[in-house]
N, C-alpha and C positions, 0 to 999 in steps of 0.2 A: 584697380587692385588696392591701392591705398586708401580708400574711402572703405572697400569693403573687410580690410584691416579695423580699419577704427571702429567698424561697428561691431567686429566678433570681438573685440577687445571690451565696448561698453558693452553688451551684453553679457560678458563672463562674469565686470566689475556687480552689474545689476544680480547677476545669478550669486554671487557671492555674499552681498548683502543681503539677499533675501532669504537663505540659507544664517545668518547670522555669525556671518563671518568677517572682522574689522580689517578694512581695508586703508594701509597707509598710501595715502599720495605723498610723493617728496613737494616741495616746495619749490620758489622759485629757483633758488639757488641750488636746488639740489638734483641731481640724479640716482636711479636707484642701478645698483651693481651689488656683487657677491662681497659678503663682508671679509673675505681674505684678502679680495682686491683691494677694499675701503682702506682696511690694515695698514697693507704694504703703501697704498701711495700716502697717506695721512702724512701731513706735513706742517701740522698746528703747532708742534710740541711736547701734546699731552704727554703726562707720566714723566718727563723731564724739567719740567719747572720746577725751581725752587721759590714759595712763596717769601713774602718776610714776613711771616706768622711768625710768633714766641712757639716754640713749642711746648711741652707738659712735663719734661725731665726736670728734677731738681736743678742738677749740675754739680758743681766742685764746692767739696763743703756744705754743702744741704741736703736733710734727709729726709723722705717722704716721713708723715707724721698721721696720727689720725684725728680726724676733725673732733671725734667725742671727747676727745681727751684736753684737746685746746678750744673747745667751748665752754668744758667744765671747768678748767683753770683761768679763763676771762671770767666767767659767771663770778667764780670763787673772789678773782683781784677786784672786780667793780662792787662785791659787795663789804670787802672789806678797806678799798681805794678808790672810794666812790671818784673824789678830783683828778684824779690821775688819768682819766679817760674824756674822750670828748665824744662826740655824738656819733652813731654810727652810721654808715652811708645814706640810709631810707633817713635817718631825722635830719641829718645835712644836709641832705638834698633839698629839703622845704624851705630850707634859708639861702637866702641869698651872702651868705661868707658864715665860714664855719669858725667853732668858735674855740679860742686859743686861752690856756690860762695865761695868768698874769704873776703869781707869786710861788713860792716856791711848793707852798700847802695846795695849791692849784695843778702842778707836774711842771715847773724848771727843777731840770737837774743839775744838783752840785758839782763843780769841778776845781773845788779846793775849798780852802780855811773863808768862809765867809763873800765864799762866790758863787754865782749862779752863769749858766747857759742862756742866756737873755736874745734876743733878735736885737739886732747890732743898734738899729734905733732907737734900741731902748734901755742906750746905755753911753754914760757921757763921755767915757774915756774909748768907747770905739772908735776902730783903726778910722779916720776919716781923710780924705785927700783932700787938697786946697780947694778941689772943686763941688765937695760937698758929696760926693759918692763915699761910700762904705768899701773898701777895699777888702775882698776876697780871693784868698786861693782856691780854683775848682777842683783840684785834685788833692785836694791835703787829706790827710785819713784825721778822723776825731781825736786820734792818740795824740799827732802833734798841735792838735786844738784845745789841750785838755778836757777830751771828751767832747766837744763841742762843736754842732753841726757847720759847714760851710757860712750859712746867713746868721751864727750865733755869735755871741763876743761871749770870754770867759769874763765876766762882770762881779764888782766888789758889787754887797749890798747897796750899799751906801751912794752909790754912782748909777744907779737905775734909774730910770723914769717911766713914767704911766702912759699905756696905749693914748696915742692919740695926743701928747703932749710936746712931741720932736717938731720944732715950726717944720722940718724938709716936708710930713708928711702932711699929701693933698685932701680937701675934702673933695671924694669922689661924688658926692650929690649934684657937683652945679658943671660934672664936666660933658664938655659938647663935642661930637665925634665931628673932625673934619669931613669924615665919608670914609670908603671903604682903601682899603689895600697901603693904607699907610703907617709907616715901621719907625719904629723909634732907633733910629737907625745908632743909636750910641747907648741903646740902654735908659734903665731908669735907677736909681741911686746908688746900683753896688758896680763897683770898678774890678774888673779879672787880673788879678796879676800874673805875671805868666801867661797871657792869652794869648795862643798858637789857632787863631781860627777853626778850633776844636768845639771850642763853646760858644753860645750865644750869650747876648746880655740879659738881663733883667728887665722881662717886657718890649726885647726888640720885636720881635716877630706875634705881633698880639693875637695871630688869628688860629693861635696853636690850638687844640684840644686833644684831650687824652680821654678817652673812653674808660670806662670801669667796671667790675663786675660788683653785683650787689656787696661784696665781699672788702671791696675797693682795691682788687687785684686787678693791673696796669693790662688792657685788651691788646688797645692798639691807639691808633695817632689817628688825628682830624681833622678837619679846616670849618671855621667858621665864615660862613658865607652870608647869613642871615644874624641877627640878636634870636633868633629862633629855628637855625637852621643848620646841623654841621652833614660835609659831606666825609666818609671815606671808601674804605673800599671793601666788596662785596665779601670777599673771601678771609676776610678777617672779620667778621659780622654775622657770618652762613650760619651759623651752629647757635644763634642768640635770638632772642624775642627784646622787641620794645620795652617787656618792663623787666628783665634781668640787665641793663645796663643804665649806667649814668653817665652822662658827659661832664668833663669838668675842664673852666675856662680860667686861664690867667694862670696856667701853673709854672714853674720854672724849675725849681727842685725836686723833684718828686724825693728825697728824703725828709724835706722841711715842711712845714706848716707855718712858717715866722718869716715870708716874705714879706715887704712893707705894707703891699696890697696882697691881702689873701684873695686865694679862687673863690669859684664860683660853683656851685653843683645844680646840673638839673635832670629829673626823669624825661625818659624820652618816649614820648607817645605815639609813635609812629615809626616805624624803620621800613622802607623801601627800598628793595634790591633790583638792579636790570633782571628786566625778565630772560634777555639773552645773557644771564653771565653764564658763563661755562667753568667749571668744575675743575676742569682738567686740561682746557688752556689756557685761562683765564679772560677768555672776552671780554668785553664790556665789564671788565671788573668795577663795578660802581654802587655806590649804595648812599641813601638820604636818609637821617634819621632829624624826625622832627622836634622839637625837648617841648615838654606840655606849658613852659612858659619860657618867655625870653630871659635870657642873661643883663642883666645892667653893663650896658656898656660905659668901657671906664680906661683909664691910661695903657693898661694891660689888656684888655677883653675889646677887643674888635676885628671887622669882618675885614674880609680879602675879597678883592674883586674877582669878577668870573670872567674869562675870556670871549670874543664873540665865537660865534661858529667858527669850524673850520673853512681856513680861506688860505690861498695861497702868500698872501701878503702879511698871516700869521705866520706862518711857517718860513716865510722869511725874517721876519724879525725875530723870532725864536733864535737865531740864528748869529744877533750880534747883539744880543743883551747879556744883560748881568743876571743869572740864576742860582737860587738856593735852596735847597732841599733841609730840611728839620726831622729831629725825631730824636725819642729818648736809647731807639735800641743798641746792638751790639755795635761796637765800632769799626769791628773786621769779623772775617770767618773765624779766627781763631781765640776772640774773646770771649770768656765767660759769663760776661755780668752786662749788665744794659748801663747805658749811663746815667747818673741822678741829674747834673744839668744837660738841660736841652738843646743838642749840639746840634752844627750848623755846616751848611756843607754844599761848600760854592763847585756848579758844575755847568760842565758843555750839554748843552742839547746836541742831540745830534738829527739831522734828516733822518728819512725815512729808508733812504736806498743805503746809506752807508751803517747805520744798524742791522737792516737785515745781514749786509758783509758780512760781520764783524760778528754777529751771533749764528751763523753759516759755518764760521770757523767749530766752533765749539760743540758740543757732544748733539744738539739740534741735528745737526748734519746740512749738506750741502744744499737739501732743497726748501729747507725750512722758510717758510712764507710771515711773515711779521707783518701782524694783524694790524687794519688800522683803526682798533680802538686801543693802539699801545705811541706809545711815545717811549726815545730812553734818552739817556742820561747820562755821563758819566764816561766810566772808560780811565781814569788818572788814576796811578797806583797810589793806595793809600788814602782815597778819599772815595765815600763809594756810602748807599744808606745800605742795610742790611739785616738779618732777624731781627723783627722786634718794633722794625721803621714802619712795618706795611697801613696803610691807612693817611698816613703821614704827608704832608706837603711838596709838592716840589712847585717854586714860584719864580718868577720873572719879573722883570725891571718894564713898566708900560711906556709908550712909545715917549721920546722926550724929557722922561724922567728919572731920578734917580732913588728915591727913597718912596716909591709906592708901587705896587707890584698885585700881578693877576696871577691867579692858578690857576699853572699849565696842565701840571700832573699830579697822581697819586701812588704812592710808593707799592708796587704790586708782586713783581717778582724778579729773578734776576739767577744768575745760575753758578755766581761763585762772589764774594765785594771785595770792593776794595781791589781788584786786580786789572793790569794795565791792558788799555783795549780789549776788555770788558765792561764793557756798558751795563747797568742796573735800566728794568724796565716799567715804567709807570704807567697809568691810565692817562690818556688822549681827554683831558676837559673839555678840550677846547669838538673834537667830535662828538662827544657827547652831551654839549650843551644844550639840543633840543630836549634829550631824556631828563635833564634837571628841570628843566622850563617848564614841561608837559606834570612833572611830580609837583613844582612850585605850585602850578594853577589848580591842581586835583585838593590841594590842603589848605584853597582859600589863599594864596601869597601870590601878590604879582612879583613878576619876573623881572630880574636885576640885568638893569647895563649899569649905575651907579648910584650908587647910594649920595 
């Protein structure tokens, strides 16, 4: 009976095709059933996720504008202020550090009788500590700066000095990368006053990157894995081609351009997405994008290590390290504004069984199954990554050490931040290490266990 089952069965599939009619087989994993049933038991998530995408509203204080009108008034200032402008993303991209004036006829701006907005460096009477750091407030508004950005000193004329003449700063030409995943773990020349573990230092975390639009509107966040390699995540990426973005390495302020060591820009020639990412649960949320030349690595600009495969003896040590997650976005649900430095944001990993808990609770519902290309994170009120973060790193302490670290995860989605026992949830690196390996080798790169 069952034999003669299977054959009126291939024969209908044969009759079917031959009439020219496409016939779907499910897959391994899959069964075919009625799609009210598929409906009802679906238990991915979909349509409930919150990504950490930015999304496209102004927000508070900002009004949509039209682009013809602010094309014609740049055309108008660069032709009548030519110094005032520096290069625009496609020419900065060609260089390896964009380029900053120097005098006031160049674009410093005044902030009194015979002072300039200078970069703290390049000025003698800047705030400095005994230990030779440049002391800044990260939250100071420019009013109580007189107008002048976080990394500026309001500077007399007379008290200036010329790029490149401060002994603190390094020549980046002769410098040599220990290897990969190692953090400057105190920062490089500028000191936070007030530092509430809110902000990061200056080049602590070198392996940041921030994605861009040709425009050099802030995408999403990155990790440097390669001098020619950043990874983030698929769903912050979806809607973009290889040469509509640029990655830029060594940033720290995104209001400033007068860090001691400027970034870096590069086009990217390549963008590779998991072919299983999904849409609407997020899978495999994963994406490689390759820049058409390497970055110079340098004090600020280096890679993070990649975790092995998943192993259980990963996932136990995830378990009593020290982990950080980075990113420029909002700070909570209910901020408005992303932040200019690059904040930092110490959390618990959590296993696999007590996340799903814990996100069971929450509008998911009871049966909700917690994919294993997710890892999460978090869960402490008031600390949590969230719109804005997505693409963004989340990293760990490697076995026996303290100040050099692998990526666990990437900042993917999460269903409310910052709230307590609410985990935020990241992509699984360390699962998905084959799919990075297999993309490394298709673009000519062999595959990293250490730099």
């Amino acid at each position: 009976m069952q034999v003669e089952l299977v054959l009126v069965i291939s024969l209908l599939l044969v009759s079917l095709v031959s009439l020219g009619v496409a016939v779907r087989t499910c897959q391994s994993h899959e069964i075919c059933i009625s799609k009210k049933k598929c409906d009802e038991t679906d238990d991915s998530g979909k349509g409930k996720l919150v990504s950490r995408i930015l999304d496209n509203s102004c927000g508070t204080g900002v009004v949509c504008c039209e682009k013809v009108q602010l094309e014609s008034f740049d055309a108008y200032q660069r032709l009548v202020n030519p110094w005032r402008f520096s290069q625009n993303p496609l020419e900065a991209a060609a260089n390896d550090t964009p380029k900053f004036a120097k005098k006031e006829e160049e674009g410093y701006r005044s902030c009194g009788f015979r002072r300039e907005c200078v970069p703290r460096h390049l000025c003698t009477t800047g705030s400095v500590n005994e230990n030779g750091r440049y002391i800044i407030r990260p939250r100071i508004s420019e009013d109580a700066n007189f107008g002048c950005r976080s990394v500026e000193e309001c500077c007399p004329l007379d008290e200036q000095i010329e790029e490149g003449h401060n002994p603190i700063q390094l020549d980046l030409k002769d410098f040599q990368s220990k290897g990969c995943g190692y953090s400057n773990s105190k920062g490089l020349y500028y000191q936070l006053d007030g530092y509430n573990d809110g902000e990061s230092f200056f080049a602590e975390f070198p392996w940041m990157v921030a994605l861009m639009d040709m425009e050099g509107n802030y995408i999403c966040g990155g990790s440097l894995i390669h001098p020619q390699l950043v990874l983030t995540s698929a769903h912050n990426v979806a809607n973009y081609s290889e040469d509509s973005l640029l990655a830029r390495a060594g940033d720290w302020d995104l209001n400033s351009q007068t860090e001691l060591h400027p970034y870096q820009m590069r086009p990217i020639s390549g963008l590779y997405r998991h072919e299983n990412f999904n849409r609407q649960t997020f899978y495999n949320d994963i994406a490689l994008a390759v820049l058409e030349r390497p970055f110079q690595l340098a004090p600020h600009i280096q890679p993070i290590c990649l975790p092995p495969a998943k192993t259980p003896d990963l996932e136990d040590h995830l378990q009593n390290v020290h982990c950080v997650a980075t990113g420029w976005g909002h700070r909570n649900s209910t901020s408005r504004v992303m932040e200019h430095l690059l904040k930092r944001i110490e959390l618990p990993v959590l296993d696999h069984e007590s996340c799903q808990r814990l996100l069971r609770r929450t509008i998911l519902g009871r049966r909700y199954r917690f994919h294993a290309s997710f890892l999460c994170a978090g869960g402490v009120e008031g600390k949590d990554t969230c719109k804005g973060d997505g693409g963004s790193p989340l990293f760990c302490t490697m076995p026996g050490q303290t100040d050099r670290y692998q990526l666990v995860g990437i900042v993917s989605w999460g269903i409310e931040c910052a709230e307590k026992d609410l985990p935020a949830v990241y992509t699984n690196v360390a699962y998905l290490r084959n799919w990075i390996d297999e993309q490394m080798l298709k673009n000519g790169f062999p595959t990293i266990d250490r730099f």
